[in-house]
Every structure is written in structure tokens, then in C-alpha cells.
C-alpha positions as CSV (number, residue, x, y, z in Angstrom):
1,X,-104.1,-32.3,-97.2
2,X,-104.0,-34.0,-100.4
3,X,-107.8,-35.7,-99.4
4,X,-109.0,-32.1,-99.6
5,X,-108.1,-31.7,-103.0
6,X,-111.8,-31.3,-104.7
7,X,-112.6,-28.7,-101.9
8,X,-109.5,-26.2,-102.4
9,X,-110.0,-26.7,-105.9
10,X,-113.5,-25.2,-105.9
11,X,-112.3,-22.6,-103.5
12,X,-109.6,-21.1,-106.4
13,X,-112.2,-21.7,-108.9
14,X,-114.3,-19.6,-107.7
15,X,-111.8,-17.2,-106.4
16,X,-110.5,-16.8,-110.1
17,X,-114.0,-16.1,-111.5
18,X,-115.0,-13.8,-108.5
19,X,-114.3,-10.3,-110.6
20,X,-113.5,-8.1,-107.5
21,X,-113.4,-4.0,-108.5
22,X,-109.8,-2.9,-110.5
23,X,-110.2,1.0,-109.8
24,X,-108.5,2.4,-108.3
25,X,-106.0,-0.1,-108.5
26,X,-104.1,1.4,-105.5
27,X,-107.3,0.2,-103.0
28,X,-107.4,-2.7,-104.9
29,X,-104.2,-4.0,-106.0
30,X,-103.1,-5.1,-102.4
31,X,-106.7,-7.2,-102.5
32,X,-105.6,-9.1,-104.9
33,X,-101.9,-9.5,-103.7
34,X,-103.1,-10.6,-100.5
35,X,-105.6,-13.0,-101.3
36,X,-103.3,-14.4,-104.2
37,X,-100.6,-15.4,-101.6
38,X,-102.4,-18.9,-101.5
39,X,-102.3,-20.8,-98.3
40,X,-104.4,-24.0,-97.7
41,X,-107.5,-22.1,-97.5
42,X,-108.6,-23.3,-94.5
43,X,-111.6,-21.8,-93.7
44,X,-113.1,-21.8,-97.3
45,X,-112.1,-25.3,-97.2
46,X,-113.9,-26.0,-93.6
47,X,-117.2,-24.3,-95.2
48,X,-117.6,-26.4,-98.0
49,X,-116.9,-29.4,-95.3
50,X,-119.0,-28.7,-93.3
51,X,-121.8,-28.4,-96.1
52,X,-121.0,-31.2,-97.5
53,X,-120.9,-34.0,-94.9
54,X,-124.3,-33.0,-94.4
55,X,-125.4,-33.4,-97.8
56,X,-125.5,-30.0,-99.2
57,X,-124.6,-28.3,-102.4
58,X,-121.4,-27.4,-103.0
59,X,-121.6,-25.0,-105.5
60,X,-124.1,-23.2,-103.3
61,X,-122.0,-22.9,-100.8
62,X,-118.5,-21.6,-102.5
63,X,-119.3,-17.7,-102.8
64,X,-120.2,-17.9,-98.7
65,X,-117.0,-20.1,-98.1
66,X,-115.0,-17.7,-100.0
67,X,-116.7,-14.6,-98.0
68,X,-115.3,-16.7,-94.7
69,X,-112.0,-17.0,-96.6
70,X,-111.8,-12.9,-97.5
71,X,-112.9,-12.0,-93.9
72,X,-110.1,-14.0,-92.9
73,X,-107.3,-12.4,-95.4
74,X,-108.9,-8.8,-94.3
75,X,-108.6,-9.4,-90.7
76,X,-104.4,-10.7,-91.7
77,X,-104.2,-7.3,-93.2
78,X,-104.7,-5.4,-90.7
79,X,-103.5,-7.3,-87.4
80,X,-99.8,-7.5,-89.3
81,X,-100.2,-3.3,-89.7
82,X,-101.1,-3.8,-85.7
83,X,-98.4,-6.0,-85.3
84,X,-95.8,-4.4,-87.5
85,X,-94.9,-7.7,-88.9
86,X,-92.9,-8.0,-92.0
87,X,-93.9,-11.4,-93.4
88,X,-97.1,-13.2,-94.4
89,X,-96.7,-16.7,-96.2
90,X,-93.2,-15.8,-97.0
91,X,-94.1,-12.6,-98.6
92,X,-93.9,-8.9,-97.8
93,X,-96.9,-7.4,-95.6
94,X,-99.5,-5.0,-97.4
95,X,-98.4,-1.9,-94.9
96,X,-94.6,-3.2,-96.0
97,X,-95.5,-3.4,-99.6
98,X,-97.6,-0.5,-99.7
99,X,-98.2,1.6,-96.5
100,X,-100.1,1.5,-93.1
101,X,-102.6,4.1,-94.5
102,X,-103.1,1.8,-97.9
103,X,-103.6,-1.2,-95.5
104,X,-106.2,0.2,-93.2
105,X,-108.2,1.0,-96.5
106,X,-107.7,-2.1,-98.5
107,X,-108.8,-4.1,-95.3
108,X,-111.9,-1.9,-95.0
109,X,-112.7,-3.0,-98.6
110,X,-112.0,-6.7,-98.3
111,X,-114.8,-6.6,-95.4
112,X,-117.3,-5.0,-97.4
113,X,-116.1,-7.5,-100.5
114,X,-117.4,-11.0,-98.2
115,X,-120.1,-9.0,-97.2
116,X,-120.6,-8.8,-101.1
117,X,-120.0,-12.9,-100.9
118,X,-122.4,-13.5,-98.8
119,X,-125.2,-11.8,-100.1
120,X,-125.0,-14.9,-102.7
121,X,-126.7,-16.9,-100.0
122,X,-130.3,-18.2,-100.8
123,X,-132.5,-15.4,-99.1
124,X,-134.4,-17.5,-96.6
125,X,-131.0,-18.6,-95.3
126,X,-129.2,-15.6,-95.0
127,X,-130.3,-13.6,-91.8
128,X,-129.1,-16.5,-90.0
129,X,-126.0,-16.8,-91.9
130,X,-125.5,-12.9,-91.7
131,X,-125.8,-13.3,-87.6
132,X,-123.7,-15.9,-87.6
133,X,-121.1,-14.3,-89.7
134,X,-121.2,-11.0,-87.7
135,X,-120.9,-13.0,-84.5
136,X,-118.0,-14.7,-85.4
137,X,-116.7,-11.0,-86.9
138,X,-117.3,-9.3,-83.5
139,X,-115.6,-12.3,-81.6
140,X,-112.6,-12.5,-83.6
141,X,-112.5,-8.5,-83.5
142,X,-112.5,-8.9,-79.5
143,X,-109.9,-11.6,-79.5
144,X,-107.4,-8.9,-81.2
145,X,-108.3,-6.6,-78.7
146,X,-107.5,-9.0,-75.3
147,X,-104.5,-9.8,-77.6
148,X,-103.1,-6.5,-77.8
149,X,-104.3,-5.4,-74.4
150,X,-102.0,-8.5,-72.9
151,X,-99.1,-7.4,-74.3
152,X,-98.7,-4.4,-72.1
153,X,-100.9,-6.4,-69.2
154,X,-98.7,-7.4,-66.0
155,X,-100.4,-10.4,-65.1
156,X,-101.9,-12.7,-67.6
157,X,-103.5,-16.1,-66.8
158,X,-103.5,-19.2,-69.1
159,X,-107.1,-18.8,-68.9
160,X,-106.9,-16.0,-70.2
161,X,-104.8,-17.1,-72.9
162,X,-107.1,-19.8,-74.1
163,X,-109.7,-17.1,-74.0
164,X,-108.7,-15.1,-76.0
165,X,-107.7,-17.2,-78.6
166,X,-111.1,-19.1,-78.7
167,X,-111.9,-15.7,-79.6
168,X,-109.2,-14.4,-82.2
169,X,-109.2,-17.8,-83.9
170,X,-111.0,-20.7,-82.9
171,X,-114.3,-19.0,-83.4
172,X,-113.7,-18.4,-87.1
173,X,-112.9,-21.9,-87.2
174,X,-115.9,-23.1,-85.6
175,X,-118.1,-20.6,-87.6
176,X,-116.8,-21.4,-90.9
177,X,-118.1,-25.4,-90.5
178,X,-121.1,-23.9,-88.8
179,X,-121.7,-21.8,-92.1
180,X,-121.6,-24.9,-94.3
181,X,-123.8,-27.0,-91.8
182,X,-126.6,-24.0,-91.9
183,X,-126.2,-24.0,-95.5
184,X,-127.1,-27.9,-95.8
185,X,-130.0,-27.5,-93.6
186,X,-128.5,-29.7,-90.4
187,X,-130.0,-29.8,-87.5
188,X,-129.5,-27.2,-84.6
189,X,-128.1,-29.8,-82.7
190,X,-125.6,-30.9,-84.9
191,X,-124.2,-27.1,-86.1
192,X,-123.5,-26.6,-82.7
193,X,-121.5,-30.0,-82.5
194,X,-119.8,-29.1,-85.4
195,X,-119.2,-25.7,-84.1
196,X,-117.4,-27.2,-81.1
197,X,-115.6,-29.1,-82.9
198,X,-114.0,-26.1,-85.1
199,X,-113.5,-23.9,-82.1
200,X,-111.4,-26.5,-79.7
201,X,-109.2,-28.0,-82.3
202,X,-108.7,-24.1,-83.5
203,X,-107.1,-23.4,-80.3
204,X,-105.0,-26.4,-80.7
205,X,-104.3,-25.2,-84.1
206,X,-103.2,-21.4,-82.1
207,X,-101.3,-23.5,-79.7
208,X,-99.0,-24.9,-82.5
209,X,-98.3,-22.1,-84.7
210,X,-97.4,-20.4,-81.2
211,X,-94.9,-23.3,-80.8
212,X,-93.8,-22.7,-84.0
213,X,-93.4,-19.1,-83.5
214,X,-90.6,-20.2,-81.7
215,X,-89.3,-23.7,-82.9
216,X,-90.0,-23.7,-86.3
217,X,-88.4,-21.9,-89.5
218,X,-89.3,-19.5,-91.4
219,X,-89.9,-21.2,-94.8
220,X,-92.4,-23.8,-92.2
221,X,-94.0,-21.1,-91.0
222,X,-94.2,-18.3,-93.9
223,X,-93.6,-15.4,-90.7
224,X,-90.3,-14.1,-89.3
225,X,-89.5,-16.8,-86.2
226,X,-89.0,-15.4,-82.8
227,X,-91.9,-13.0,-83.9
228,X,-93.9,-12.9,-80.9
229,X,-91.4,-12.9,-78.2
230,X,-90.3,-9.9,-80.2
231,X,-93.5,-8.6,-79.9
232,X,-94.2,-9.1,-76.5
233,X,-97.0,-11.4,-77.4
234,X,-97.9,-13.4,-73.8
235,X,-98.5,-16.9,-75.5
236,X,-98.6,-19.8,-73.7
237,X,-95.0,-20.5,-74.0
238,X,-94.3,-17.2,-72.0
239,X,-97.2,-17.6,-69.7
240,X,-96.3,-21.6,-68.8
241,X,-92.4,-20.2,-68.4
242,X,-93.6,-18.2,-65.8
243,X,-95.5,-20.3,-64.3
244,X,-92.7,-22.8,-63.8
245,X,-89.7,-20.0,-63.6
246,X,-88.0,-19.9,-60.0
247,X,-87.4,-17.1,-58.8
248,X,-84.4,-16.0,-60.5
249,X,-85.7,-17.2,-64.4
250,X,-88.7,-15.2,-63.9
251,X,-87.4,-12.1,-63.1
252,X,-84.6,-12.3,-65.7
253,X,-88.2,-13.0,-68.4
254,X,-90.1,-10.5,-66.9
255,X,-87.0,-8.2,-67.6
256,X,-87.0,-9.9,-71.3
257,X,-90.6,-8.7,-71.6
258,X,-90.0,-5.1,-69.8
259,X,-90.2,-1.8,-71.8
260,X,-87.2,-0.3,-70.3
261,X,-85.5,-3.8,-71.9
262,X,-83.4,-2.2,-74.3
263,X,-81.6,-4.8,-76.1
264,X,-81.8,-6.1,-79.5
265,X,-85.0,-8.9,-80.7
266,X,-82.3,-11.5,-81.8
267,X,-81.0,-11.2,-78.4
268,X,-84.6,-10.9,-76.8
269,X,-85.6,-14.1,-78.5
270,X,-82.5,-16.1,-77.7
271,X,-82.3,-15.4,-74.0
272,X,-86.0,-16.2,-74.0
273,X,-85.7,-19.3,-76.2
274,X,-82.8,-20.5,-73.5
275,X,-85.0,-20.1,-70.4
276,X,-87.9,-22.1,-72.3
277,X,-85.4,-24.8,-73.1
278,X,-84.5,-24.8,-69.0
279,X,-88.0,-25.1,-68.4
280,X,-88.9,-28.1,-71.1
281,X,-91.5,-25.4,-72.4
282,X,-91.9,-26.9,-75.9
283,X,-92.9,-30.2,-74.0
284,X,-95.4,-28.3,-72.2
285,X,-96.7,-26.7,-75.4
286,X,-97.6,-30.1,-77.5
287,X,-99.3,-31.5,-74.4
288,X,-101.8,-28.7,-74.3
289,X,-101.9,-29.0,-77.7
290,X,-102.7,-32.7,-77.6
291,X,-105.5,-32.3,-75.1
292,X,-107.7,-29.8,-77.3
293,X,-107.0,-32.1,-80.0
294,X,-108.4,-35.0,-78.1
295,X,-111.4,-32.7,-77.1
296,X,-112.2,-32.3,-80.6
297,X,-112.3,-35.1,-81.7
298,X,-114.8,-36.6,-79.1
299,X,-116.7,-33.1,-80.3
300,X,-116.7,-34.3,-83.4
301,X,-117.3,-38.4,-82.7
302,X,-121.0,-37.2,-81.3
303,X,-122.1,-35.4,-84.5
304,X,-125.1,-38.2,-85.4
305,X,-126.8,-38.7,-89.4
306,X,-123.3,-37.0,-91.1
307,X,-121.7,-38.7,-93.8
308,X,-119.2,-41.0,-92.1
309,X,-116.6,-40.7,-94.9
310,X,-116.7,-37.3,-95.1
311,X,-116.5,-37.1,-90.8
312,X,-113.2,-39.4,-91.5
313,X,-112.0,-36.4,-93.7
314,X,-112.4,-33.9,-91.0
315,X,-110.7,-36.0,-88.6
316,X,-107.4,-36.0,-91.1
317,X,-108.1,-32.3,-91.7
318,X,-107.3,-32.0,-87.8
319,X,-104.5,-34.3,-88.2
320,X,-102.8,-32.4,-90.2
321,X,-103.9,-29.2,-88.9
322,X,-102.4,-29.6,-85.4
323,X,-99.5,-31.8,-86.8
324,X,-97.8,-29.4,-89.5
325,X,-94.0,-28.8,-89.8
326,X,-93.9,-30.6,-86.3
């Protein structure tokens, strides 16, 4: 995402001059661990995009980018303490690090920190940015929820499944270039084009880190592989293999996903990785992904009066978003 050099650069920037509270350092030392683990900083990154193919100030917009970007980090915090997961980025987990009780607080913190962010908005912008920024909070909230409500759900529909991660990340997605567009003064119509634009290539962006949940490595994906078969996360690649399962395949899944399934996750997640391969499931997987990709981009194609160089860099930015470590 080399292209989007000048707007991670301003995200770090003002990152490294945002002086965030030091005491007490146990509250606040796994804010700064966190949120100095890098990443591309997408969302920041889709905030100051979506500002400025509209024509609006950069500079004006980095504080409320970086709110999107702490929101983000705070909600990571606290749905690997849900999750139990070991690895973020390649990196210990704050409840690993620390403990679950220090990461419950620290993510409290980092919520009231973006709302700190985002009070840097010009004041006859900000209700609208605050409702669209506690919209987007609420949705992504819910999307956790359905998430962990699936796991221990019998029957879960790929509807479902799409639902719910419109919710847990697409929105933020969408509502991050929506942020930027309100803060360049674009027109209704075209923050909610942009909007759907964010929201269905973000659940082609869920779709692949899903696939490579399963199919990728750990140093590609920065999390423990096999995670959320381990889990008993009902993704799409669990949900499509029982869809296509005979009789026999689904049974010996539904087994795989069973509580009274008492054996081992490596041994979970290769008995479930060999039934996927039996059912072509990673095939299945990149042509969802494809289609939401395709969906955004005619989202995006209809967006009228945008600066067409800066549309071309949004249409890389998805690119590369649904295309990484394939």
C-alpha cells in the first residue's frame, strides 16, 4: 500500500505527538503497547481518504482519523480477552501480557481517549460526526455480540454470517470513509455512496482474513492459524462445509464443533481443515470474496464530483485489501 504512503505517514505523526495520560502507567502502559504494534492503519488511513478525495483538509481530519483508529485498537483489546486469543500482529495479547482485569480497564480508557480525539472536530461538525461515530460503535458492539452468540448457536445461516460481519467490521469500514467525507463537507448523497462502498468491500475484507484463519501462516496473518476453528467461530468456511457436507462429513463437523468434543485444537483444526479440502471450501471462500469485491467497486464507480485520482487510490486500497498474503 505503498500509494498510501503520505496518509499513514500523517496517521504516526500525529499518533507520536498525541500525548495520551502516563499515570498510572499500569492503565496506561498496555495503551501504548497496543496502539504501538503498528499495522497498516486502515481505518485512520480510510478517514483521511475519504476527506481528501473530496477536497478537505487533511490536517483537520487526523485527530478524528486517529479517534477511528483507537476505537478500533480498543475494541481488539477486548474481543482477544473474549476470545482468549494469544496473538495480535505477532505479538502477545494485553490480557496475555498483562491480565484479563488490566485489559477490560485499559480498553475502557482507549474509548474514552477517541472520544477525547474527536472532540478535536470543528464544533459545527461534530454532533453529526459524534452520531455517526456512536452508530458505528453500537453496530460494531452488536456484531461481537451475534458473534459470540453463534458460537454456541445450533443453526447458523450464511445470512447470518454476512450479517453479522457487516456489523462487527464492515460498518467501521464504511464509517471511517464516511467520517472523512462529513469532514470535507460532501454531499449526503455521496457519504452514503462512500459508506457503501467501505461496508461491502469490508466484508470481503472479513471473508479473507477468515480464509486466512485457515490457509495462511502465522507470520501473514500476525494471529495463531487454525484460531477460529479452535474457537468454534461459525465463519463462512464452517457454515458453506455444512452446507455442502453429505451426510456422513456433517455429522463428523458438527461433532468437531460439539462441546462434549474432547480432543486436542491441533487435532480439531486438522480434521476440520481435511473435510474443507473434500469439499473445495477455500474455492468457495474467494468466490464470495470476489463478489463483494465486485459490489464495491460499482459502489464506489457511482460516487460523482470526487477526485478521480484519489477514487483510483481507493480502488488499489481494495485491491490490496482483499488480495493480501493470498
Amino acid at each position: 500500500m505503498s500509494n498510501l504512503a503520505k496518509y499513514q505517514q500523517i496517521v504516526e505523526e500525529t499518533l507520536q505527538s498525541t500525548q495520551f495520560p502516563t499515570q498510572p502507567d499500569e492503565l496506561y502502559a498496555p495503551v501504548r503497547y497496543i496502539m504501538g504494534l503498528g499495522g497498516k492503519r486502515i481505518r485512520p488511513v480510510l478517514t483521511l481518504l475519504g476527506c481528501d478525495i473530496f477536497g478537505g483538509d487533511l490536517q483537520k481530519a487526523a485527530k478524528p482519523a486517529l479517534a477511528m483508529e483507537v476505537f478500533h485498537n480498543f475494541t481488539l483489546v477486548h474481543d482477544d480477552l473474549m476470545d482468549n486469543a494469544p496473538l495480535r500482529r505477532g505479538k502477545q495479547t494485553v490480557h496475555e501480557k498483562w491480565n484479563a482485569s488490566t485489559a477490560v480497564l485499559s480498553g475502557d480508557v482507549m474509548l474514552i481517549l477517541a472520544y477525547d480525539l474527536l472532540a478535536e472536530i470543528e464544533q459545527s461538525k461534530l454532533p453529526k460526526a459524534v452520531r455517526l461515530f456512536n452508530d458505528t460503535a453500537k453496530k460494531v458492539c452488536e456484531g461481537q455480540q451475534f458473534d459470540m452468540v453463534f458460537e454456541k448457536q445450533h443453526n447458523v445461516s450464511i445470512k447470518n454470517y454476512i450479517e453479522m460481519i457487516g456489523l462487527k467490521t464492515a460498518v467501521l469500514l464504511g464509517g471511517c470513509l464516511q467520517m472523512g467525507a462529513l469532514l470535507a463537507d460532501a454531499s449526503e448523497e455521496n457519504q452514503k455512496l462512500i459508506y457503501d462502498f467501505g461496508y461491502t468491500i469490508g466484508i470481503a475484507f472479513q471473508v479473507q482474513d477468515d480464509l486466512l484463519d485457515a490457509y495462511g501462516t502465522s507470520a501473514q496473518f500476525g494471529k495463531t492459524i487454525g484460531g477460529d476453528i479452535a474457537a468454534n467461530k461459525k465463519t463462512f468456511l464452517t457454515l458453506k462445509a455444512l452446507e455442502l457436507a453429505d451426510d456422513e462429513l456433517k455429522t463428523d463437523l458438527e461433532n468437531l464443533y460439539s462441546s462434549n468434543s474432547h480432543i486436542s485444537n491441533d487435532e480439531k483444526i486438522l480434521r476440520v481443515m481435511e473435510i474443507y479440502e473434500k469439499l473445495n471450501i477455500k474455492a468457495e471462500t474467494e468466490k464470495l470474496r470476489d463478489e463483494f469485491y465486485e459490489l464495491a467497486m460499482a459502489d464506489l464507480d457511482k460516487i460523482a464530483g470526487a477526485d478521480e485520482s484519489k477514487k483510483q487510490l481507493l480502488r488499489q486500497f481494495a485491491v490490496d485489501l482483499v488480495s493480501r498474503a493470498k
